[in-house]
MIFI-876569 format. One record per residue (C-alpha): x, y, z; residue in three letters. Coordinates in Angstrom, 1 decimal, m for minus. Layout:
REM residues N
{X=X	Y=Y	Z=Z	rest=Ala}
...
This chain:
REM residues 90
{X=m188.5	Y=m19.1	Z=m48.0	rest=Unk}
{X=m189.8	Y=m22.4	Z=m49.2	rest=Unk}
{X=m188.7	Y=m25.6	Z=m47.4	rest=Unk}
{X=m188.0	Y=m28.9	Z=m48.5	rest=Unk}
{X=m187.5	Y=m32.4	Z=m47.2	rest=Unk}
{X=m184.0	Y=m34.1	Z=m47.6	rest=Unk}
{X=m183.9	Y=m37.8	Z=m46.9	rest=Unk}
{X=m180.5	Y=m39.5	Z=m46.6	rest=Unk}
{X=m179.2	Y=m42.4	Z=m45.1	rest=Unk}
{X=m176.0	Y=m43.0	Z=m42.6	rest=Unk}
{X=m175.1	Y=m45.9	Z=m40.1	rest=Unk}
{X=m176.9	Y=m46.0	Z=m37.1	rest=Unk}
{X=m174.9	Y=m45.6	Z=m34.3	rest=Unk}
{X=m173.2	Y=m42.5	Z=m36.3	rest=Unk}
{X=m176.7	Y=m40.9	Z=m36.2	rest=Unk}
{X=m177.1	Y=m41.5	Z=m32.6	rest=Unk}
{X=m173.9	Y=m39.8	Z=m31.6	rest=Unk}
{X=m174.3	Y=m36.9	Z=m33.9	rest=Unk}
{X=m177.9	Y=m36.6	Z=m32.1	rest=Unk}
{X=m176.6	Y=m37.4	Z=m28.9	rest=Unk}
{X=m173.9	Y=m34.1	Z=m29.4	rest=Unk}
{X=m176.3	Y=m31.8	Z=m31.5	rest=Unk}
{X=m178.8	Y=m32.3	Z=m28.1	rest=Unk}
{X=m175.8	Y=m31.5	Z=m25.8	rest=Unk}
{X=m175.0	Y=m28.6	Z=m27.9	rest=Unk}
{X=m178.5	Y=m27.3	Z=m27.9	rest=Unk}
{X=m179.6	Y=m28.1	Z=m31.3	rest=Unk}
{X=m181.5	Y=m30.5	Z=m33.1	rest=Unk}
{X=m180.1	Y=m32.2	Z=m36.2	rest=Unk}
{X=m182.3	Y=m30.4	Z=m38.5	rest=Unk}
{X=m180.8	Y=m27.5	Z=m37.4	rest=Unk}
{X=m177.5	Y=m28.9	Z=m37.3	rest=Unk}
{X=m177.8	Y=m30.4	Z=m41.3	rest=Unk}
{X=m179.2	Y=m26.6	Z=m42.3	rest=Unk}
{X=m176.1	Y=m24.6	Z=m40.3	rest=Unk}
{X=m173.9	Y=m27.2	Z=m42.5	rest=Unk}
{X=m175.8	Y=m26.7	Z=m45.8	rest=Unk}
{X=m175.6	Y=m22.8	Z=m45.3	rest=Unk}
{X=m171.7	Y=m22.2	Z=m44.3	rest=Unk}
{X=m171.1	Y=m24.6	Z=m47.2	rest=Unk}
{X=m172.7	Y=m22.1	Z=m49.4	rest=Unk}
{X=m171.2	Y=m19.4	Z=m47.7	rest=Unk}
{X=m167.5	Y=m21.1	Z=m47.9	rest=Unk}
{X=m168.3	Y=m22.6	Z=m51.7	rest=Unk}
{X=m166.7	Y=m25.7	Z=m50.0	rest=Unk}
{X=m167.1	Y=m27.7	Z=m47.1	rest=Unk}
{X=m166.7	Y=m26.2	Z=m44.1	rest=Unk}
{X=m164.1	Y=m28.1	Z=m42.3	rest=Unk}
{X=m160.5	Y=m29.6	Z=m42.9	rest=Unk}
{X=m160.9	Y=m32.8	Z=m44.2	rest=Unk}
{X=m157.8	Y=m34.8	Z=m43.6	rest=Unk}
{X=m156.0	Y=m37.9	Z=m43.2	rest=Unk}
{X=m153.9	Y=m36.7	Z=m40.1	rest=Unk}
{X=m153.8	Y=m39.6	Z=m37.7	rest=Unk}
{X=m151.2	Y=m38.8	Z=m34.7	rest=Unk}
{X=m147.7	Y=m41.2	Z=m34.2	rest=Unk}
{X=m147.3	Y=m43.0	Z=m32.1	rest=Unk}
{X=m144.9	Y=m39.9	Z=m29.8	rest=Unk}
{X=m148.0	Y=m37.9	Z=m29.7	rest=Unk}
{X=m150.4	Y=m40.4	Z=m28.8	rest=Unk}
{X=m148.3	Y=m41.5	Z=m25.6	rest=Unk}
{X=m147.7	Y=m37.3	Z=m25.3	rest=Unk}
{X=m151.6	Y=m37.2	Z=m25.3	rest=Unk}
{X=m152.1	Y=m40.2	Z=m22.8	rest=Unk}
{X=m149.7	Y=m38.3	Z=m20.5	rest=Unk}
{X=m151.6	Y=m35.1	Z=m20.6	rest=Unk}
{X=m154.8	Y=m37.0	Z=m19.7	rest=Unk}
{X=m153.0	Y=m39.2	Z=m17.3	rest=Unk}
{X=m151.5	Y=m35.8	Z=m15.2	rest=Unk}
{X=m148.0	Y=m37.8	Z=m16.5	rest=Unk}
{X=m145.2	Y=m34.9	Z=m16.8	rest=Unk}
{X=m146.9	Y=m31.9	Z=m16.6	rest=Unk}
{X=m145.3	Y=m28.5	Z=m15.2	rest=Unk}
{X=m145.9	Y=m27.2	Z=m12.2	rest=Unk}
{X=m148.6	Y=m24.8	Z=m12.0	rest=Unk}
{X=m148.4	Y=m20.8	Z=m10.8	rest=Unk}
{X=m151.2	Y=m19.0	Z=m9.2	rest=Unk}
{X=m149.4	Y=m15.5	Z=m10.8	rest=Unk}
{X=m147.2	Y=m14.1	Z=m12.9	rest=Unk}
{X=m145.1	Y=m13.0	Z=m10.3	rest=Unk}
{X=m144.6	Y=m16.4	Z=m8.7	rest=Unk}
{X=m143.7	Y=m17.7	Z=m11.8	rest=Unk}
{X=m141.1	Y=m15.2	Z=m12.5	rest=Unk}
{X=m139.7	Y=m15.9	Z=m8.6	rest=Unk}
{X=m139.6	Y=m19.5	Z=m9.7	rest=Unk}
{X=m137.7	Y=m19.1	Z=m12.9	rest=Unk}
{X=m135.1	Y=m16.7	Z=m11.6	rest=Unk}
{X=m134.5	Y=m18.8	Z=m8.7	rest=Unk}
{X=m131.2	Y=m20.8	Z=m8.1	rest=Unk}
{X=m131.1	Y=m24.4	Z=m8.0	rest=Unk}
C-alpha cells in the first residue's frame, strides 16, 4: 500500500492534548488520524455521535455529587448482604 502525507492545521493546545492522550493510550497521532480515516471508511460516516448535548444544570450538580462522594448508597461486599439489608426492618 502506498502512503501519503496529509498536512492540516488545528489550534495548538488542541494538538497537545490530543498528543498528550494518544501517548497515554499508547499511540502516536499518526496512528491515531489513520484508525480515524479507516473506521470512517468502514462506517461511510464519521465514527462518533456528534452532538450538541450539554448537561442542565440537575445533572451537573448530580455529577459534582458523584465526584464529591455527596449522596451515594451504601456499598455491599455480596449479594447476600445486600439482600439482608433490603429485607431488613427499619
Amino acid at each position: 500500500m502506498t502512503m501519503t502525507s496529509t498536512t492540516f492545521r488545528m489550534d495548538a493546545a488542541l494538538k497537545e492534548e490530543l498528543r498528550q492522550l494518544m501517548s497515554n493510550l499508547g499511540l502516536d497521532m499518526s496512528t491515531y488520524f489513520v484508525m480515524s480515516a479507516k473506521q470512517a471508511v468502514r462506517e461511510q460516516g464519521i465514527p462518533f455521535k456528534i452532538t450538541m448535548d450539554v448537561p442542565n444544570v440537575e445533572t451537573i450538580k448530580a455529577m459534582q455529587d458523584t465526584r464529591d462522594g455527596i449522596g451515594l448508597s451504601k456499598g455491599f461486599s455480596s449479594v447476600s448482604a445486600l439482600m439482608e439489608e433490603l429485607d431488613a426492618d427499619d
